[in-house]
GURO-549419 format. One record per residue (C-alpha): residue in three letters; residue number from 0; x, y, z. Coordinates in nm, 3 decimals, always signed. Each point is the difference from the previous one (the first is absolute). Layout:
% GURO-549419
ATOM|type|seq|c1|c2|c3
ATOM|ALA|NUM|X|Y|Z
...
% end
This chain:
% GURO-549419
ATOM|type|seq|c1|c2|c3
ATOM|UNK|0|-0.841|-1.300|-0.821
ATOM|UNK|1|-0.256|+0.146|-0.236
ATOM|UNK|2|-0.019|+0.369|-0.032
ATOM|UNK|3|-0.320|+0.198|+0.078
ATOM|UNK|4|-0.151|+0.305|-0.186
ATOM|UNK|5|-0.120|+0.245|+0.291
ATOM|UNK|6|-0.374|+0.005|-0.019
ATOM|UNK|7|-0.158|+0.335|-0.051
ATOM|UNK|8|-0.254|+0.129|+0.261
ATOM|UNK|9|-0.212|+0.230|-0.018
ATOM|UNK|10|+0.021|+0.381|+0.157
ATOM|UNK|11|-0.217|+0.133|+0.292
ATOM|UNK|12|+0.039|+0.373|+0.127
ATOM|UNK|13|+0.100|-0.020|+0.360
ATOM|UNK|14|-0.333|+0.065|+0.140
ATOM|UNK|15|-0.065|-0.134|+0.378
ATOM|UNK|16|-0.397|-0.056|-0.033
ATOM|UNK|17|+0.063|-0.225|-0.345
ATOM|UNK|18|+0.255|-0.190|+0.144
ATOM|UNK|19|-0.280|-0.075|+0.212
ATOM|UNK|20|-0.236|-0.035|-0.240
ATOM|UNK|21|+0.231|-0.256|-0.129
ATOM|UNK|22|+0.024|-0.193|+0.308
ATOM|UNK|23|-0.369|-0.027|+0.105
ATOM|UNK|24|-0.191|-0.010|-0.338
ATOM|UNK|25|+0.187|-0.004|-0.338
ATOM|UNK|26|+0.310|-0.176|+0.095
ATOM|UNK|27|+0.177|+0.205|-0.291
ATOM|UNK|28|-0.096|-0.293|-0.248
ATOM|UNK|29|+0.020|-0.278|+0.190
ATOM|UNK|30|-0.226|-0.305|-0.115
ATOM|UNK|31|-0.055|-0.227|+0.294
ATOM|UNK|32|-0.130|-0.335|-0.048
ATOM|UNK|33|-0.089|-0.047|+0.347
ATOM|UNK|34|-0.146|+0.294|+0.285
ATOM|UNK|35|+0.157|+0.214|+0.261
ATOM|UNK|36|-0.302|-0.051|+0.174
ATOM|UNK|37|-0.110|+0.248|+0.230
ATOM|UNK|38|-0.284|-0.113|+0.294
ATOM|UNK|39|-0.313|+0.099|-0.049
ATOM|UNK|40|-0.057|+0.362|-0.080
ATOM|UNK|41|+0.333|+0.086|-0.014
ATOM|UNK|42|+0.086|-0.148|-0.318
ATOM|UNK|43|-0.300|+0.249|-0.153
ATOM|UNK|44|+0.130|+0.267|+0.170
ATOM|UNK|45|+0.341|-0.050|-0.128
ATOM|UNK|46|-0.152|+0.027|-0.361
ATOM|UNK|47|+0.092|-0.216|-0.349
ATOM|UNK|48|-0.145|-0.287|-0.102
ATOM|UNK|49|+0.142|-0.327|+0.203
ATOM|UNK|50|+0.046|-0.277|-0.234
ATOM|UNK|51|-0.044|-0.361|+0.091
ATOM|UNK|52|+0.174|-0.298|+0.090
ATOM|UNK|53|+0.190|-0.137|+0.272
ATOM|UNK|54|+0.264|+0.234|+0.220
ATOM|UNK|55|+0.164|+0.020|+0.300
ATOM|UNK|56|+0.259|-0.201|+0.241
ATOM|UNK|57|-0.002|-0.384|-0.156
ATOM|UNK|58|-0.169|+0.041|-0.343
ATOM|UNK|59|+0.286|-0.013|-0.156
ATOM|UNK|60|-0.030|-0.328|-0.152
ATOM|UNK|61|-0.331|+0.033|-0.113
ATOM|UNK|62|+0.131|+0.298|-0.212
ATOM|UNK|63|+0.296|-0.153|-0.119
ATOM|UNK|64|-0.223|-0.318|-0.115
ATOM|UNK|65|-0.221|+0.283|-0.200
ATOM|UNK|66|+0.314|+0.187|-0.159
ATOM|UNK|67|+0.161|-0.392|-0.088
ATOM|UNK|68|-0.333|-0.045|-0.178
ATOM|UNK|69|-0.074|+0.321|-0.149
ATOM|UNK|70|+0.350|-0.021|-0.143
ATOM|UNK|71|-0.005|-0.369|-0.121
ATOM|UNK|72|-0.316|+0.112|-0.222
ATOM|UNK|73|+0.188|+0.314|-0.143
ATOM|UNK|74|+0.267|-0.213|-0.152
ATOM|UNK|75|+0.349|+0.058|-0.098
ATOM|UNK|76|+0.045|+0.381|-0.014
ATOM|UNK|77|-0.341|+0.058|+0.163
ATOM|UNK|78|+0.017|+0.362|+0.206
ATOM|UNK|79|-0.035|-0.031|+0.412
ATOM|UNK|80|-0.308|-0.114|+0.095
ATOM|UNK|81|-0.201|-0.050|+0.317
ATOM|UNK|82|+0.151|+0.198|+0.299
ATOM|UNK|83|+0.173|+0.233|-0.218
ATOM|UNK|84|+0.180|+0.331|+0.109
ATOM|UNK|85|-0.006|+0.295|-0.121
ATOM|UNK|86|+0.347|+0.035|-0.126
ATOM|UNK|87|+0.075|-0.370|-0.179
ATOM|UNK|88|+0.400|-0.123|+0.057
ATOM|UNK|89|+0.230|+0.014|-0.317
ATOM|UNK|90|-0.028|-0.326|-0.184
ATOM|UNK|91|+0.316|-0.212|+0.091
ATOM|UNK|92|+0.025|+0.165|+0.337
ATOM|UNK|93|-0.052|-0.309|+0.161
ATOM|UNK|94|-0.249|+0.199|+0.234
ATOM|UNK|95|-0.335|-0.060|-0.081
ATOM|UNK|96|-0.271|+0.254|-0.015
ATOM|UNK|97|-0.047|+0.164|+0.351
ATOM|UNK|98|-0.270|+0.158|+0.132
ATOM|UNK|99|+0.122|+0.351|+0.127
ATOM|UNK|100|-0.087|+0.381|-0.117
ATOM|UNK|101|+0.192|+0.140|-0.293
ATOM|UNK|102|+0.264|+0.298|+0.117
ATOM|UNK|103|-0.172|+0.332|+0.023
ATOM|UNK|104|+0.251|+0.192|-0.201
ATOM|UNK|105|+0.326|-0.019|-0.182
ATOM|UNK|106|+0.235|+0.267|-0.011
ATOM|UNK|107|+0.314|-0.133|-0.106
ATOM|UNK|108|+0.217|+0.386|+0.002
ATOM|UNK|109|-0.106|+0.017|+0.390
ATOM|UNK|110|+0.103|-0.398|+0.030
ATOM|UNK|111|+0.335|+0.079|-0.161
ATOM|UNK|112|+0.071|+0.281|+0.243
ATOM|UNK|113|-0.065|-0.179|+0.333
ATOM|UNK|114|+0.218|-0.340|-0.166
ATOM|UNK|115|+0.285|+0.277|-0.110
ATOM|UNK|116|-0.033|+0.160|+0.384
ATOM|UNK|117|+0.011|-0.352|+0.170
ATOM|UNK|118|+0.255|-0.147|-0.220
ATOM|UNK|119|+0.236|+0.334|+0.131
ATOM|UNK|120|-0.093|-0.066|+0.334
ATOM|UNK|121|+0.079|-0.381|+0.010
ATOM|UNK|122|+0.355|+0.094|-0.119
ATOM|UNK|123|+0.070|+0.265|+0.274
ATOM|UNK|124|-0.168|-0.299|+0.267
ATOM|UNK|125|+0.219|-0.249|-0.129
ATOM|UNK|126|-0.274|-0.296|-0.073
ATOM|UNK|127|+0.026|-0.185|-0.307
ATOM|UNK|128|+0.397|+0.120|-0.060
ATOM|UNK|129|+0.069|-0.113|-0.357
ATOM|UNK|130|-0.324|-0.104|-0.074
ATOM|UNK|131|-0.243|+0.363|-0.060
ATOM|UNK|132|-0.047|-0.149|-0.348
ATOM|UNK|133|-0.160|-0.215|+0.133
ATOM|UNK|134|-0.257|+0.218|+0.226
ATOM|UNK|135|-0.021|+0.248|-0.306
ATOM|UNK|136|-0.157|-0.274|-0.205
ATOM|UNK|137|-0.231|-0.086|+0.296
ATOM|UNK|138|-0.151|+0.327|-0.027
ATOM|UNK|139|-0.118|+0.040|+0.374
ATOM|UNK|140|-0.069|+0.337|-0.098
ATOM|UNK|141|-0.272|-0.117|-0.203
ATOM|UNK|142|-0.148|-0.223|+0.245
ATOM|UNK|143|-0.028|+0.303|+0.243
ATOM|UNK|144|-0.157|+0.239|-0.311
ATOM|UNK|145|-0.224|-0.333|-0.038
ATOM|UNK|146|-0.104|-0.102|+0.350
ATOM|UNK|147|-0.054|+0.361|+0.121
ATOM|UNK|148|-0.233|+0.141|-0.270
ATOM|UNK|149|-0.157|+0.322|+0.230
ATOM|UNK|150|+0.399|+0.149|-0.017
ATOM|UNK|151|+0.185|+0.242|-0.201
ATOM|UNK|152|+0.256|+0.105|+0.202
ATOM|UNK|153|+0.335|-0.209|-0.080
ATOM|UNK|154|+0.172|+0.047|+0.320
ATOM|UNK|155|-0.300|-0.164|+0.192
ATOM|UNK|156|+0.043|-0.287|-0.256
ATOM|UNK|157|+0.357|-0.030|+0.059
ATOM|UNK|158|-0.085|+0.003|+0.396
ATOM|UNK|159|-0.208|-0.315|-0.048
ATOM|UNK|160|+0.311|-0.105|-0.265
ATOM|UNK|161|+0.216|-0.033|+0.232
ATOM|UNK|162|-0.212|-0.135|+0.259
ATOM|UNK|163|-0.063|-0.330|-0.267
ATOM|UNK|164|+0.389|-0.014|-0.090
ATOM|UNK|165|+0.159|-0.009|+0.355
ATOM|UNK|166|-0.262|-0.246|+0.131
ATOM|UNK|167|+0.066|-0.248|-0.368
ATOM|UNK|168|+0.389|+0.074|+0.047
ATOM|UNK|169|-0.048|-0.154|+0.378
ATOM|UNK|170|-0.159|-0.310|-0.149
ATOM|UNK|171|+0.274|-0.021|-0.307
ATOM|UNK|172|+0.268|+0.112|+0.251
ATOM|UNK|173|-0.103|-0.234|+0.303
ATOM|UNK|174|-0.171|-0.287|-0.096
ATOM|UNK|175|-0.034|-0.108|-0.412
ATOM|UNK|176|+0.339|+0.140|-0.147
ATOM|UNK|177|+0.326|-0.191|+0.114
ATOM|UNK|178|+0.205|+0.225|-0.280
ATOM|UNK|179|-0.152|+0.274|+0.218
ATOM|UNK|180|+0.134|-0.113|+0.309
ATOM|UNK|181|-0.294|-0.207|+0.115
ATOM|UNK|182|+0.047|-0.258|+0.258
ATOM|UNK|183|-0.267|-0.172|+0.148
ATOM|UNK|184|+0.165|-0.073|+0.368
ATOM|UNK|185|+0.049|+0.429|+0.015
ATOM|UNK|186|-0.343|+0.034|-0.086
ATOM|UNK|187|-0.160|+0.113|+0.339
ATOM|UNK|188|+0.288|+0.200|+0.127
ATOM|UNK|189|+0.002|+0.194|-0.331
ATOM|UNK|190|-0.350|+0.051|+0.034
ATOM|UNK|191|-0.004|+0.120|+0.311
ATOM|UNK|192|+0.247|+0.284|-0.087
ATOM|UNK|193|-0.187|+0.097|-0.300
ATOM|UNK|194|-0.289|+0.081|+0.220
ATOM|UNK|195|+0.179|+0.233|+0.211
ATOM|UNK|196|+0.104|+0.189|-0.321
ATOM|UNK|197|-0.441|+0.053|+0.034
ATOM|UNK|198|-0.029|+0.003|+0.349
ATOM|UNK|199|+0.312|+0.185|+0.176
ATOM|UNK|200|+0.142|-0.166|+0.301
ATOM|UNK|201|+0.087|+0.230|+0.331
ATOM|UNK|202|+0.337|-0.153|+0.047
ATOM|UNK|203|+0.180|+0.127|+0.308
ATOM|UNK|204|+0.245|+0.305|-0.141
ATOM|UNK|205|+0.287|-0.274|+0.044
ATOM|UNK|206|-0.129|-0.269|-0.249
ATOM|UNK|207|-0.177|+0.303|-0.224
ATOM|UNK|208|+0.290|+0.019|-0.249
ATOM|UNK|209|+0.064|-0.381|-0.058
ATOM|UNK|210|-0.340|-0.057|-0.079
ATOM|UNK|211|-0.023|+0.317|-0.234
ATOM|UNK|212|+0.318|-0.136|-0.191
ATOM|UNK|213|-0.205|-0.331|-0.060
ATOM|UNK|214|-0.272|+0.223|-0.154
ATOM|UNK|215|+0.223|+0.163|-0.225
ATOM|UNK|216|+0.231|-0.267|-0.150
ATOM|UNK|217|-0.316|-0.212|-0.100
ATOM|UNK|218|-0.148|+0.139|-0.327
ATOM|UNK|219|-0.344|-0.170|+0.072
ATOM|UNK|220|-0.017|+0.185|+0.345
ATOM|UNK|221|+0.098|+0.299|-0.150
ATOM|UNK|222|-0.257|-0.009|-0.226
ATOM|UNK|223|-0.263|-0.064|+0.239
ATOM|UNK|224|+0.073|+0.281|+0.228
ATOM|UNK|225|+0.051|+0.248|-0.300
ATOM|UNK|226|-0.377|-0.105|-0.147
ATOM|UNK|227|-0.194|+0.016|+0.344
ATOM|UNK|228|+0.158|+0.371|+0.024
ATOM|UNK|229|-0.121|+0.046|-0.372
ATOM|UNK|230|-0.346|-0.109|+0.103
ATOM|UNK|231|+0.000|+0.227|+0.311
ATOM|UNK|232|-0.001|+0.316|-0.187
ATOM|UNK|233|-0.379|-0.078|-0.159
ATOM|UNK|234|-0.129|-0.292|+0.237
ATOM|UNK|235|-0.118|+0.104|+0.413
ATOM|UNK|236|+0.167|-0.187|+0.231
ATOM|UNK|237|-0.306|-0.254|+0.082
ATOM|UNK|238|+0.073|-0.103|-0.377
ATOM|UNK|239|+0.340|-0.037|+0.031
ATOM|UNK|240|-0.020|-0.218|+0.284
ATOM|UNK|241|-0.265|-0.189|-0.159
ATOM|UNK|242|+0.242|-0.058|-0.276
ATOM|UNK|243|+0.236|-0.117|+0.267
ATOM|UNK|244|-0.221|-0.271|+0.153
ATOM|UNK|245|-0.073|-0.123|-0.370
ATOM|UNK|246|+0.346|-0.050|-0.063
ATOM|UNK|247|+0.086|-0.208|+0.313
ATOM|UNK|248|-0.284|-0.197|-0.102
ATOM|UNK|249|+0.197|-0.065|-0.325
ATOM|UNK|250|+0.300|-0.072|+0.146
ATOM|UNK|251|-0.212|-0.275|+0.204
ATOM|UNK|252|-0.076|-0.144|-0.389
ATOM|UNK|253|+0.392|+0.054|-0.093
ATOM|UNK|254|+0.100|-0.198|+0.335
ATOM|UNK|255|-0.283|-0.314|-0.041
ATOM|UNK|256|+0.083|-0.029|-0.373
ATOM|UNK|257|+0.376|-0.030|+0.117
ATOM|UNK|258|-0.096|-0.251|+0.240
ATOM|UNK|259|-0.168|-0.238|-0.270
ATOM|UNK|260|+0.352|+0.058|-0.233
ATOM|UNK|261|+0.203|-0.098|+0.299
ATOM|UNK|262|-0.220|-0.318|+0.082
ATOM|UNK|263|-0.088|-0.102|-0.387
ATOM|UNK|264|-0.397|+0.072|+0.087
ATOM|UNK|265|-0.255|-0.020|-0.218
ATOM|UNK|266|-0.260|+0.217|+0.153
ATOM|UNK|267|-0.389|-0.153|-0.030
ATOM|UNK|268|-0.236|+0.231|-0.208
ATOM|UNK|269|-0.148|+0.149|+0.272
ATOM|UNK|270|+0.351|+0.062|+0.206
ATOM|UNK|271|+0.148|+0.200|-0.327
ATOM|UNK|272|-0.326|+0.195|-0.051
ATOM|UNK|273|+0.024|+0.141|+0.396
ATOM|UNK|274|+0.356|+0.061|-0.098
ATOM|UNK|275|-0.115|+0.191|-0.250
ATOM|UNK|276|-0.214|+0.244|+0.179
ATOM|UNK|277|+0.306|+0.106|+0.196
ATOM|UNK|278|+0.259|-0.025|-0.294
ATOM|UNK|279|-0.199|+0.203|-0.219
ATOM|UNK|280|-0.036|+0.345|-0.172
ATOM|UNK|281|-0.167|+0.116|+0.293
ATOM|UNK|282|+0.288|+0.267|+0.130
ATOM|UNK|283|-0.060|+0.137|-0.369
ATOM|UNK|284|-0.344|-0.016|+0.037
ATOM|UNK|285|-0.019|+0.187|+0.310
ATOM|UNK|286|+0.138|+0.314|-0.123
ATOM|UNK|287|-0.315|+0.109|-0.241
ATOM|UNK|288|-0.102|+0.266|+0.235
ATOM|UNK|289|+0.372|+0.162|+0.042
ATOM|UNK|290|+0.054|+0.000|-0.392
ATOM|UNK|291|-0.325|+0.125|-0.034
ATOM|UNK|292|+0.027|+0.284|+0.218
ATOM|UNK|293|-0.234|-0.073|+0.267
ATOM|UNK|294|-0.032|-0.213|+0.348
ATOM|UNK|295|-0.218|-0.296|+0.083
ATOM|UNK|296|-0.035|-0.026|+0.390
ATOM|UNK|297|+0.185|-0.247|+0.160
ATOM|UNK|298|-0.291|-0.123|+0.180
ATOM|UNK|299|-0.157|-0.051|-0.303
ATOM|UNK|300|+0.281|-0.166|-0.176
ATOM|UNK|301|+0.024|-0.228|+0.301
ATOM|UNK|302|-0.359|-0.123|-0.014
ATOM|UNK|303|-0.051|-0.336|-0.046
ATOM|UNK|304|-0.217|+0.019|-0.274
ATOM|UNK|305|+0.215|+0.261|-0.155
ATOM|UNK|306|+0.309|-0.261|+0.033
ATOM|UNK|307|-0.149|-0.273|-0.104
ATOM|UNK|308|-0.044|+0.172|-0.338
ATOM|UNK|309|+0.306|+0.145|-0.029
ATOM|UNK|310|+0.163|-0.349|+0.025
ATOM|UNK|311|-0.190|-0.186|-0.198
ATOM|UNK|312|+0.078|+0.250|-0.283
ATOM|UNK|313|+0.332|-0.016|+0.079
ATOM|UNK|314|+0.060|-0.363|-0.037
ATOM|UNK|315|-0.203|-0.011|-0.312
ATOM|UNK|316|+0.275|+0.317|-0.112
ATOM|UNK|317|+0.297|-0.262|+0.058
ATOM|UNK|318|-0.162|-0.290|-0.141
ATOM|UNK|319|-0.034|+0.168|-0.305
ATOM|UNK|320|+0.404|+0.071|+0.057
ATOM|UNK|321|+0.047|-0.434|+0.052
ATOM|UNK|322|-0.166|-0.080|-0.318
ATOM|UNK|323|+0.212|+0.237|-0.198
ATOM|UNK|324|+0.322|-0.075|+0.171
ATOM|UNK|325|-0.095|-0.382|-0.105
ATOM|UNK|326|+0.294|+0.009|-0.302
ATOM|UNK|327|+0.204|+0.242|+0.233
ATOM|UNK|328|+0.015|-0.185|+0.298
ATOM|UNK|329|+0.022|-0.373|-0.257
ATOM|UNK|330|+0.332|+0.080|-0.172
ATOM|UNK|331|+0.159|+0.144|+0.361
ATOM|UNK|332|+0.201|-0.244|+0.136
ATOM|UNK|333|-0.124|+0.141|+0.375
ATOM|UNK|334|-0.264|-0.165|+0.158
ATOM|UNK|335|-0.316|+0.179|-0.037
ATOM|UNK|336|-0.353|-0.066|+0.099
ATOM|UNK|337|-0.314|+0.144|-0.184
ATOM|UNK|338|-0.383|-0.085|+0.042
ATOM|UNK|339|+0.004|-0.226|-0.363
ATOM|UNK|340|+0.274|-0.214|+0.143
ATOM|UNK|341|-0.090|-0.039|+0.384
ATOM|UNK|342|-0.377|-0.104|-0.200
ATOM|UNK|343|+0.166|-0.261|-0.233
ATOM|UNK|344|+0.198|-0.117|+0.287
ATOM|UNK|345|-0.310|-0.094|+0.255
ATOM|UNK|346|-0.279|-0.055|-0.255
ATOM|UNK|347|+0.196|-0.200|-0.241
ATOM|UNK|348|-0.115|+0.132|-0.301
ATOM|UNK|349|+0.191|+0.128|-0.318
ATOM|UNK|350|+0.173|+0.362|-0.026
ATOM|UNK|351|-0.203|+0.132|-0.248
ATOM|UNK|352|-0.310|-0.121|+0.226
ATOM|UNK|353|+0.189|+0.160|+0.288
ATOM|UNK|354|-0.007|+0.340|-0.163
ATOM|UNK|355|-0.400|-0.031|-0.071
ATOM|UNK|356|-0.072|-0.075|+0.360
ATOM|UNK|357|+0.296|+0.275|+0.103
ATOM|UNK|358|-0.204|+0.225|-0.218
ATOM|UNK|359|-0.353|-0.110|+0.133
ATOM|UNK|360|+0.119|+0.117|+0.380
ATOM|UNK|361|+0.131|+0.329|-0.123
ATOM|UNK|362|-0.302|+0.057|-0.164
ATOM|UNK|363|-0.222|-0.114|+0.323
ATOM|UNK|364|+0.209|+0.227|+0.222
ATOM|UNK|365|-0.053|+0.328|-0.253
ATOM|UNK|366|-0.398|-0.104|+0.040
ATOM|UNK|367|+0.020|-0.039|+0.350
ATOM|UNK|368|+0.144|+0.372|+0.028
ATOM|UNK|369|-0.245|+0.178|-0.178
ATOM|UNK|370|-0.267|-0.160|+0.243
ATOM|UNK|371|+0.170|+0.090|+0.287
ATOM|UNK|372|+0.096|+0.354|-0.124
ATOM|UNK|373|-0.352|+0.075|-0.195
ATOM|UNK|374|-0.136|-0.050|+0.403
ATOM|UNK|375|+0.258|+0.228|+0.125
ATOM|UNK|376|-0.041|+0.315|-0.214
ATOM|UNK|377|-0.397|+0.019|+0.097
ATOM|UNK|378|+0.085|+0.062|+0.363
ATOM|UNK|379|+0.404|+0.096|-0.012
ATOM|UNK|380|+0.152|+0.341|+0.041
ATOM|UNK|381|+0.034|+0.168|-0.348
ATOM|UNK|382|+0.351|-0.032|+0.052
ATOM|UNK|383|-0.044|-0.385|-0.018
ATOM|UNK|384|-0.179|-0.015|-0.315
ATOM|UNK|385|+0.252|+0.191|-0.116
ATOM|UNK|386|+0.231|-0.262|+0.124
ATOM|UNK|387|-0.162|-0.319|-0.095
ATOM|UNK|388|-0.042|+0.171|-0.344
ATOM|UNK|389|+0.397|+0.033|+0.008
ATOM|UNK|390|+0.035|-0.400|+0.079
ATOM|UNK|391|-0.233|-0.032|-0.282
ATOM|UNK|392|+0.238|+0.220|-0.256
ATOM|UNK|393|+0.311|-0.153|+0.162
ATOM|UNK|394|-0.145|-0.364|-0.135
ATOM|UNK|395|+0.004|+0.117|-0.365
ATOM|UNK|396|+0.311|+0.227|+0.019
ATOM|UNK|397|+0.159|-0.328|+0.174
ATOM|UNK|398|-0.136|-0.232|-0.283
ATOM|UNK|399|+0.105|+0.250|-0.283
ATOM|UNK|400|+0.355|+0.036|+0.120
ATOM|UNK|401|+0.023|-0.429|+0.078
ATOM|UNK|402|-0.057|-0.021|-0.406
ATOM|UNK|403|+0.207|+0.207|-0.129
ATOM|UNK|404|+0.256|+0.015|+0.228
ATOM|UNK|405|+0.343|-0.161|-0.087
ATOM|UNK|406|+0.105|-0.082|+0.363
ATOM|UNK|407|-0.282|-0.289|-0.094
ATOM|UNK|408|-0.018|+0.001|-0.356
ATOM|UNK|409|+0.420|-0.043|-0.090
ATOM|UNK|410|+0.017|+0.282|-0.245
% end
């Protein structure tokens, strides 16, 4: 696997109403081929100069037939052309150039802290025994300095750290790692037990102690309860619970992509992109408001239209995460399941024509989110512009850290 220089973005002061600015107008850079429409006068009111071409749900392969062309008359060596983003991927990535915001700061001291403080507290947890090398060179810490650009404060970081490390130990614990203990016929019961480590069960004062000894001899559980009691000292309770409902959700994903291991499925297109709404970023996501010090209603959160958003950002987050786990996932002797290969697989078409189209829907989903949130923030809450301007930072942050990161990169 190739190595990959980090690329460099560029710094933003952590100031609420540009973030927003960011979101509805400039798009911190971004050049868009193709609109986030607005209707009617809302797309003036939103301010910024649309530009033109198709967008939305199913214009994906009219773009990708404009980017095949646009690059064809480049030539060898030609830069990205047609839908291009704003932050290009490092040549011989194997990604090609997606069309997401740039990260809105880089602080690599701060980044170093949280990793250092998360790397400490996965060795008093237990997860990843033997193997903190390895998290140290995956540099979580930076993904949280990255993805949460409107916070300073290290501790909050680390809350959302841990948060991301016990939910990815579940999946490398419980269902992709068979060194880790992984077995695909324990999948749901183990499951189930990691949720109560979320969600404490009532037992009768009888049964209390037997389950509480499960909790504790299981590093994974451990972790889990110890980074929901993290979270609790900055997030209200309505946010931690909403972080509990997103994470059964994910354990959903963890259980259906067990199924298809335990059955040899291939899942259709359209089955593995449902999937991955639910086995997503999106208990990551979710957190914006607690890191950043401040509370989006749940009623708001909960709105449909407010959802629907969220989600679709979300699984554009994660397919971003398939197409640069590609060499990752390819020289694991596991079976895995990412967006290029499930496309190959139904459409028949070659990888590298797998990746373009993998690429295209990523880049259709990011589109279809700034719509949908550009509508929002005229008539939402301040705290949901706030918010959706959060999603918007987490893209980049998310994007940043996928490039550079060694988890996906081998270094």
């Amino acid at each position: 696997m190739s190595l990959l220089s980090r690329i460099t973005a560029p710094t933003a002061p952590h100031d609420v109403a540009r973030l927003v600015a960011t979101l509805l107008a400039h798009r911190q850079g971004a050049r868009p081929s193709a609109p986030a429409t607005l209707p009617g006068t809302a797309a003036r009111r939103a301010g910024g100069a649309l530009p033109t071409g198709p967008t939305g749900l199913g214009t994906s392969a009219a773009r990708l037939a404009a980017r095949k062309a646009a690059r064809e008359a480049a030539g060898p060596g030609g830069g990205p052309a047609g839908d291009a983003p704003s932050a290009p991927a490092e040549r011989g990535s194997g990604v090609p150039p997606l069309y997401c915001p740039p990260a809105l700061r880089d602080d690599p001291v701060l980044a170093q802290e949280v990793n250092d403080r998360l790397v400490g507290w996965a060795e008093e947890t237990g997860i990843y025994a033997g193997r903190l090398d390895r998290v140290r060179a995956a540099d979580f810490g930076r993904l949280m300095m990255l993805a949460h650009p409107d916070s300073d404060d290290p501790d909050r970081l680390l809350a959302a750290g841990k948060c991301a490390l016990a939910e990815w130990a579940t999946d490398d614990y419980y269902c992709d790692d068979e060194t880790a203990g992984s077995r695909t016929e324990l999948l749901g019961s183990q499951l189930g037990l990691a949720y109560t480590a979320v969600d404490p069960a009532g037992l009768p004062v009888r049964y209390a102690p037997a389950l509480e000894k499960e909790m504790r001899d299981d590093p994974v559980r451990v972790a889990l309860r110890s980074a929901l009691a993290h979270l609790a000292r900055y997030a209200e309770p309505s946010q931690v619970n909403r972080l509990r409902h997103e994470i059964a959700v994910l354990f959903v994903g963890y259980g259906q992509e067990g199924s298809w291991r335990a059955r040899g499925h291939m899942p259709s297109v359209h089955e593995y992109l449902a999937h991955r709404q639910i086995n997503s970023f999106l208990p990551c996501i979710a957190l914006a408001d607690a890191v950043g010090g401040y509370a989006l209603g749940a009623t708001e959160y909960a709105d449909p239209r407010v959802r629907r958003a969220v989600t679709t950002a979300a699984t554009a987050a994660t397919l971003v995460n398939d197409l640069y786990s590609m060499t990752k996932e390819h020289d694991s002797s596991d079976v895995e399941f990412n967006l290029p290969l499930v496309v190959a697989e139904e459409e028949r078409c070659s990888p590298r024509e797998a990746v373009e189209r993998s690429a295209e829907i990523h880049d259709e989903l990011v589109h279809a989110f700034e719509t949908q949130a550009a509508a929002l923030a005229l008539t939402g809450s301040p705290q949901l512009r706030r918010f959706l301007a959060g999603v918007w930072a987490w893209l980049g942050g998310n994007r940043e850290w996928h490039s550079g990161s060694s988890r996906y990169n081998g270094a």
